[in-house]
C-alpha positions in Angstrom: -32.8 -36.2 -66.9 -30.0 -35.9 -68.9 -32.8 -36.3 -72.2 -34.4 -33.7 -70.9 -31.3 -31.1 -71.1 -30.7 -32.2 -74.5 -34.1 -31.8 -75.4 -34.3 -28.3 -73.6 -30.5 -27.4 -76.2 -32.4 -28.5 -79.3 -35.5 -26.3 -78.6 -32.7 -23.5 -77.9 -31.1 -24.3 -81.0 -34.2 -24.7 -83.0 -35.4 -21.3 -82.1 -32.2 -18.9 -82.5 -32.2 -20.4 -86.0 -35.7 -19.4 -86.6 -35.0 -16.2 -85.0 -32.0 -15.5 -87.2 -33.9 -16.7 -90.5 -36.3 -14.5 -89.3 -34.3 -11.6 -88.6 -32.3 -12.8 -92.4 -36.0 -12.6 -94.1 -36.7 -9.1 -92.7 -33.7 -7.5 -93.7 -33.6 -8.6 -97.0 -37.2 -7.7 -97.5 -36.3 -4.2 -96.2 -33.4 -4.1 -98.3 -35.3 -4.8 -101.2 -38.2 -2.8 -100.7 -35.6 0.5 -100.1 -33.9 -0.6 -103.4 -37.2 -1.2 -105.1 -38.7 2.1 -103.8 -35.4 4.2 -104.7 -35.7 2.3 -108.6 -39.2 3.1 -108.6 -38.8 7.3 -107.9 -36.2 7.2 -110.4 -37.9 5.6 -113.1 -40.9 7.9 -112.3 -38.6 10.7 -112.4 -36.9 10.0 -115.7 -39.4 8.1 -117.5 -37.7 5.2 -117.6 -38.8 2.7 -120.3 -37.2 0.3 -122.5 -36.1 2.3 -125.3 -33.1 4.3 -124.9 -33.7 7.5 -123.3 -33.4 10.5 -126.0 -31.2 13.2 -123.9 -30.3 15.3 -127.0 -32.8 17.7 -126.2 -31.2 21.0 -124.7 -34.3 21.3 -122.5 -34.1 18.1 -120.7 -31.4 17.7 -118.3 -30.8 14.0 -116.6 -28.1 14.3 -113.3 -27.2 11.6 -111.4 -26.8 11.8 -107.6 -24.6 9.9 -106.3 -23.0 9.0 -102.5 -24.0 7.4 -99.4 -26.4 7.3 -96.8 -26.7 10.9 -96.8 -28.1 10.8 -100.5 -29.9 7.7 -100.5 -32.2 8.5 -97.3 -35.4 10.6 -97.0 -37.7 9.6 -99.9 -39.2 12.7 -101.1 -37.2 13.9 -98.4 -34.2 13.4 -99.5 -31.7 16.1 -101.1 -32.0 14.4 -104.8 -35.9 14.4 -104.4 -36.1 17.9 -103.2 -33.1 19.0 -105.6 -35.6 17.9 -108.6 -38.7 19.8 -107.0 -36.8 22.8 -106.4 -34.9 23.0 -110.2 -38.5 22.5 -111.8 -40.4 25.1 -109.7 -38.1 27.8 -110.1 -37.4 27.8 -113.5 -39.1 26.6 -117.1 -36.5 26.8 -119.2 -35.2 23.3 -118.6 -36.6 20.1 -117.4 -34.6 18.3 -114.8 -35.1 14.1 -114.4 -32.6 13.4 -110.9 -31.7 9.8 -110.2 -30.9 9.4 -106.9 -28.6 6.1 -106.6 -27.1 6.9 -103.0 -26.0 3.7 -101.4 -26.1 3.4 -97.8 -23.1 2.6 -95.6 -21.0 2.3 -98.5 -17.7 3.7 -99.3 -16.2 5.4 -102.8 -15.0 2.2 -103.7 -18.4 1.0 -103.9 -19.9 4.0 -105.5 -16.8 3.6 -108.2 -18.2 -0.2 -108.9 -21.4 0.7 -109.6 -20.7 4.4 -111.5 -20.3 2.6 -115.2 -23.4 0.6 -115.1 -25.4 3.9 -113.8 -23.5 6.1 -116.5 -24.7 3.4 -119.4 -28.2 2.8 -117.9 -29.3 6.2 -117.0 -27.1 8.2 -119.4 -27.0 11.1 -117.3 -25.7 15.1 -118.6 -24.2 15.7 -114.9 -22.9 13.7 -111.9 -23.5 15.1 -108.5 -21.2 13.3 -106.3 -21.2 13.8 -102.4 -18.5 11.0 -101.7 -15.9 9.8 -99.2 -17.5 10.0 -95.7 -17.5 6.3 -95.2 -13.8 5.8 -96.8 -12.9 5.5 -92.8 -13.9 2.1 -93.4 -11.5 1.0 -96.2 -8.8 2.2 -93.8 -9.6 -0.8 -91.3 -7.8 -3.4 -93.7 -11.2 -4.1 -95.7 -9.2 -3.6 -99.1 -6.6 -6.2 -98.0 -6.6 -9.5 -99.4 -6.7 -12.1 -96.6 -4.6 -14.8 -95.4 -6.0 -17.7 -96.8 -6.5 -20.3 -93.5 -8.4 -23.3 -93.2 -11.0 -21.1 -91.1 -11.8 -18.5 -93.9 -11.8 -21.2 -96.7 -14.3 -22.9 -95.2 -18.1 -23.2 -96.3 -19.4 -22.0 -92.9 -17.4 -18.8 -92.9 -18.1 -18.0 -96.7 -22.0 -18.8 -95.8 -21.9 -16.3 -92.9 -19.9 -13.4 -94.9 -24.0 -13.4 -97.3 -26.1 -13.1 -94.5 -27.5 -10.1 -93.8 -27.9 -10.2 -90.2 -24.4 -11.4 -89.9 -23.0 -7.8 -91.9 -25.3 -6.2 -89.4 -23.8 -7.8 -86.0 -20.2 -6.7 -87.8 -21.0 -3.2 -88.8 -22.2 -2.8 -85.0 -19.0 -4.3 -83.3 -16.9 -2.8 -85.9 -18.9 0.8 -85.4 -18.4 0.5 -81.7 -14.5 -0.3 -82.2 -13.8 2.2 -84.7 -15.7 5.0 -82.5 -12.9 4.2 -79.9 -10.4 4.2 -82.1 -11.4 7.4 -83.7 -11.9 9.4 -80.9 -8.6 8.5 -79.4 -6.5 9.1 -82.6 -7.9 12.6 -83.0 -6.4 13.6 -79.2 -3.3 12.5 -80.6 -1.0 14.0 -83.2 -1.8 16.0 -85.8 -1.0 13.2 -88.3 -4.0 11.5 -88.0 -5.9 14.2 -89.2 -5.4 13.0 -92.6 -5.9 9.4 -92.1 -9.4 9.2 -91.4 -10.6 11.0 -94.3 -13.9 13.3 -94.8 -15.3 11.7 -91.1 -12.9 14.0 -89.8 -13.6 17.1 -89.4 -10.1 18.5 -88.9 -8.9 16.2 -91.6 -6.8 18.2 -94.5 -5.3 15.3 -96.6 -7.6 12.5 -98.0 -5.8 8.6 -97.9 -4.7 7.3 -101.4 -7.4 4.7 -101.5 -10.2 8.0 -101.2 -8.2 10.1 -104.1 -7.6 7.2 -106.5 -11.4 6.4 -106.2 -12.9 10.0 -106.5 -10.2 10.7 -109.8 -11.5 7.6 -111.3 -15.1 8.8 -111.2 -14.3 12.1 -112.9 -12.4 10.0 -115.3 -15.0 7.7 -116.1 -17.6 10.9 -116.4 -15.2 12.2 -118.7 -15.2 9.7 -120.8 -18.9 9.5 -121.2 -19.1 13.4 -121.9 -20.9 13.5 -118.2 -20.2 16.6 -116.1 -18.6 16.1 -112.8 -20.0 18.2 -109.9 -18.8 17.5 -106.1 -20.8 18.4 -103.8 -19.6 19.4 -100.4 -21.0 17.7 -97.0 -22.7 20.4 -94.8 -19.9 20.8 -92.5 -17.2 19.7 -94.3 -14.7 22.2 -96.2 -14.7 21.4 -100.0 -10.7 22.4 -100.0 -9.8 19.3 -98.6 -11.2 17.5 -102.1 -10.6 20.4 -104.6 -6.9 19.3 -103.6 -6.7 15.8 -104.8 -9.1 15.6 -108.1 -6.9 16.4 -110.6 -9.0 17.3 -113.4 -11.3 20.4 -113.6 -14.7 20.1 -112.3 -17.4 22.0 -110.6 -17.5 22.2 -106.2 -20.3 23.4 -104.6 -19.6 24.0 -100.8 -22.3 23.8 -98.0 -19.9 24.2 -95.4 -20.3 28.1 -94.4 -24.1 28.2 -94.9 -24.4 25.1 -92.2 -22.0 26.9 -90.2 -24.7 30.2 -90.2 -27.1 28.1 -90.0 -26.7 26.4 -86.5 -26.0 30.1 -85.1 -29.7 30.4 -85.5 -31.5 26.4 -85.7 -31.2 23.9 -83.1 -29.0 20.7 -84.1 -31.8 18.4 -83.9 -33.6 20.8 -86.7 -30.8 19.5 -89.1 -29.7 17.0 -88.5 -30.9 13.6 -87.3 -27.6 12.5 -85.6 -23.8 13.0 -85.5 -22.2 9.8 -86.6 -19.8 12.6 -88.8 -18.6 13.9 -85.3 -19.9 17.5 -85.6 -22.9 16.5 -88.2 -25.3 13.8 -89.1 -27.6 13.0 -91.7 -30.1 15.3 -92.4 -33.5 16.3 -91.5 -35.9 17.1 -94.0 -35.1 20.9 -93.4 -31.2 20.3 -93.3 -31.8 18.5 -96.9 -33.9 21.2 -98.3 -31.1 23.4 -97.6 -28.7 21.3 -99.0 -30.9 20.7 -102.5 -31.5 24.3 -102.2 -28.3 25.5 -102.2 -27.2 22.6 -104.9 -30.1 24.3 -107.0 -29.0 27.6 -106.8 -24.7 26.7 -107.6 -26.0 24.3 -110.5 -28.2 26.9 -112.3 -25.4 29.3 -112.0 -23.4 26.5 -113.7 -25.3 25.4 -116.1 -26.7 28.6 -117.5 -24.0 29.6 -119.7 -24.3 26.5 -121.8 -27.5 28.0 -123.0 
């Protein structure tokens, strides 16, 4: 009998870990298919080959797009995608190449890390950058250096931290908990308007971590002669960032036309969900809006460099 109950744990055993290498497999297939697909639009976009690209022609323009989940997602529906469609359909003066390099459920830090190696592989003429909606995250202690105990040096726990499904089980707990959080710090004092960044809609201030990130960006675009260019969320004001870059750049706001926009569309027409609170990520209406607005603000822009 008692054979038999071991026998019965071991098949139990046996099959959560093919369930979870499973469950591993898939998600790193689907991560690599969304990361091969995104590569594979941009290159087709660009004309990516292995020669350098040749940007000194005035009539070529290549901008890179860069942010979260809210950039990276849609395919051809996405605002990048559209953004292209719409700045080569409207005009023939100049031929526009967008490279969409959104990364999803990341934070400015993130975005910072990767912003050098996209500046020297894609050699872009303008940065759009919609950034900072996630930097709630870096305000849960992610940016702290741990305690080093015999539980986190450990083999197992460094093992765990690389598996997929193991990110995904603690971006669902640590969703759920920082909902509750969330919603009971903003029906408290004023003061934590500013703490939880762009996910706030009240929010006014921006934490240090969010403003040191966002002015190194513009530095580093700077420094590669790129154009800087923030772009605002759809219904977040763009004060709240023109007030911590410190160098001049270009804002393009979405706020107010959103704003009109759900006087006369329902939600659900624009927007997919509302893990911002009082927006989500887009539908493919709410992100031609959005690439149609960018298009309009960036040929005003751009037009005097003629």
């Amino acid at each position: 009998m008692f054979s038999e109950y071991i026998k019965r744990a071991a098949l139990v055993f046996a099959s959560i870990i093919i369930a979870v290498l499973i469950i591993e497999g898939v998600l790193r297939f689907s991560g690599g298919v969304f990361n091969y697909l995104q590569e594979r639009e941009n290159k087709k976009s660009i004309g990516l080959t292995d020669r350098q690209l040749n940007l000194t022609e005035r009539n070529k323009i290549v901008i890179l797009c860069i942010g979260e989940s809210t950039t990276a997602w849609g395919g051809v529906n996405s605002w990048p995608s559209q953004l292209q469609v719409i700045l080569n359909s409207t005009q023939e003066k100049k031929i526009f190449h967008i490279i969409n390099k959104g990364l999803t459920g990341k934070t400015t830090r993130d975005i910072l890390r990767q912003l050098k190696g996209n500046l020297d592989k894609y050699k872009p003429d303008i940065i759009l950058a919609m950034a900072g909606i996630n930097d709630h995250k870096l305000m849960r202690g992610e940016t702290k250096i741990p305690k080093k105990t015999p539980l986190n040096q450990s083999g197992l726990v460094i093992f765990l931290s690389q598996l997929r499904i193991y990110k995904v089980f603690k971006w669902i707990a640590e969703g759920t908990q920082s909902s509750r959080k969330l919603d009971w710090h903003l029906s408290q004092s004023p003061r934590w308007e500013s703490d939880y960044a762009l996910i706030n809609p009240k929010a006014t201030h921006l934490q240090r971590q969010t403003i040191n990130n966002l002015n190194d960006m513009v530095g580093l675009a700077t420094y590669h002669g790129v154009d800087f260019i923030y772009v605002g969320y759809a219904l977040r004001m763009i004060d709240t960032v023109k007030n911590i870059i410190e160098r001049e750049v270009f804002y393009i706001s979405n706020y107010q036309i959103f704003r009109d926009l759900l006087k006369r569309y329902k939600y659900d027409e624009l927007f997919t969900d509302n893990f911002a609170k009082n927006f989500g990520h887009a539908t493919p209406l709410g992100n031609r809006i959005i690439a149609g607005n960018v298009a309009q603000q960036l040929l005003k822009i751009i037009e005097p460099k003629k």
